[in-house]
N, C-alpha and C positions, 0 to 999 in steps of 0.2 A: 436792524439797528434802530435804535432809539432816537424819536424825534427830539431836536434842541431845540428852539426858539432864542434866539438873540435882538433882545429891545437895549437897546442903551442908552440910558439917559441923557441928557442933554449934556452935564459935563462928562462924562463919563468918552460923549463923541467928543466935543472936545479935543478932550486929552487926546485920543487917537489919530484924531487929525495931525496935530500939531509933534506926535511920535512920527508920521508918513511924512510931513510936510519938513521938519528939519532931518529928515535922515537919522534919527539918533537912537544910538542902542543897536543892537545885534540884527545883522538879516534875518532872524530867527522874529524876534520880536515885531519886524515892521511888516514882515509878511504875516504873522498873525494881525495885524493892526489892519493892515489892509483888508483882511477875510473878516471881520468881524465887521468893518466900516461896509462891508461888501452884503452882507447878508443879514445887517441888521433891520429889523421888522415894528422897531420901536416909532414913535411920531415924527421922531427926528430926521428917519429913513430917509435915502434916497436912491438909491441902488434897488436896494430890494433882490438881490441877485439870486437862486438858485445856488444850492453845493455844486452841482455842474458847472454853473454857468461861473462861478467863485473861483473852481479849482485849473478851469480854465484860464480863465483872465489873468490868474497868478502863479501860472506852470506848477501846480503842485496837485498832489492827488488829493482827493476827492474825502478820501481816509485823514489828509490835514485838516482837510475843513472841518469836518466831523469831530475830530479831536481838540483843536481849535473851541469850537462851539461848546461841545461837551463841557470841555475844562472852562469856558467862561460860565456856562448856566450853574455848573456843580460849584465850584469853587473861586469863581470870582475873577475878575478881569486883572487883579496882577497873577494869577495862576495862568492866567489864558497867555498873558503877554511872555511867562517866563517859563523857565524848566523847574519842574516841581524835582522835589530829592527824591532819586529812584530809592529800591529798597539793597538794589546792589551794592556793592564797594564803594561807587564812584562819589557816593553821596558823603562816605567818612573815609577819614584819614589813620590809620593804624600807626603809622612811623611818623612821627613829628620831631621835631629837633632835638626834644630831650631824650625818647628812647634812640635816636640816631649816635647821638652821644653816648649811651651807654652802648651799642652794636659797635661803634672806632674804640670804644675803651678795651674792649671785651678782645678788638682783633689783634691790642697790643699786651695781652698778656701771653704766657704759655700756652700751648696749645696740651689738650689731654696726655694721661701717659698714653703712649705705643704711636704718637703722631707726630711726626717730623714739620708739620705747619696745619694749620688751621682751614679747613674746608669751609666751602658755603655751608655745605650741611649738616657738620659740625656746629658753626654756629647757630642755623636754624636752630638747631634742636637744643642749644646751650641758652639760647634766648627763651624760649619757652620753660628749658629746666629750671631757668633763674628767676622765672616771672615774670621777666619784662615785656612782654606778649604774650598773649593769649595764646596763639598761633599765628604762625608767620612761616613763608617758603623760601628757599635756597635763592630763591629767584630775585624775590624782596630784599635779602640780605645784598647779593652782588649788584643791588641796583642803587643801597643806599650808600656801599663803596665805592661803585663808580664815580657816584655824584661827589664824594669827596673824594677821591685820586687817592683812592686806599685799596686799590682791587689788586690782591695779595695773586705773586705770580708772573705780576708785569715788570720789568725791566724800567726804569725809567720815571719812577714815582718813587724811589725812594724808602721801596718796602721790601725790596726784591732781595735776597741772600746772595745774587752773585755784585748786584750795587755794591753791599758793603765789604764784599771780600777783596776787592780791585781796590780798596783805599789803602 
């Protein structure tokens, strides 16, 4: 592994203190505040601690410190303190409220000829044929009817075909 060096300048400690000292912001954030206050090597130092002796004192492995450290020499101390945007999923959002809206419009129309109601995967694949995603899975669809109490099949929301035949 590659050596980090972490100096931080006088505001810079500061700030980190004062992130430790009121509790504020995510466990995520003050335990990296604490490892960089811990193994910083700048004039300000006092610790001076070892990735050992860091990952120790802060129940965490050894591999945080390093990542920790990394992300503050490479990219700067609000990267060190937060979660940078993976390259995954989790970073963008596909379904937002307007294509969610058009996915509840889509489940109130007819369903194709030779189909008695409308499938997840039906719609998956009507969503993509129409444009409105790029791609999207069965899975995505039944997730954005759940969240609106439109999950076609259930009894009891008001979408159901044996609901309306008992009125």
């Amino acid at each position: 592994m590659a050596k980090y060096i972490v100096t931080l300048e006088k505001d810079e400690r500061e700030g980190l203190l004062a992130i430790v000292s009121k509790g504020k912001g995510g466990a995520q954030a003050i335990r990296r505040a604490n490892i960089l206050l811990a193994v910083d090597r700048g004039e300000f130092a006092d610790l001076r601690m070892t990735d050992e002796e860091a990952s120790a004192a802060y129940r965490t492995s050894p591999r945080t410190v390093y990542a920790a450290k990394k992300s503050f020499v490479e990219d700067g101390l609000a990267a060190a303190l937060g979660r940078k945007e993976g390259s995954g999923s989790s970073g963008r959002r596909k379904i937002n409220g307007d294509v969610e809206a058009r996915i509840v419009a889509l489940t109130c129309t007819d369903p194709p000829a030779g189909h008695a109601a409308w499938t997840l995967r039906l719609l998956a694949d009507k969503v993509v044929e129409l444009g409105i995603l790029e791609s999207v899975t069965h899975v995505a669809i039944g997730d954005v009817l759940k969240k609106t109490n439109l999950s076609h099949g259930y009894t009891g929301n008001g979408a159901s075909r044996s609901a309306h035949a008992s009125m």
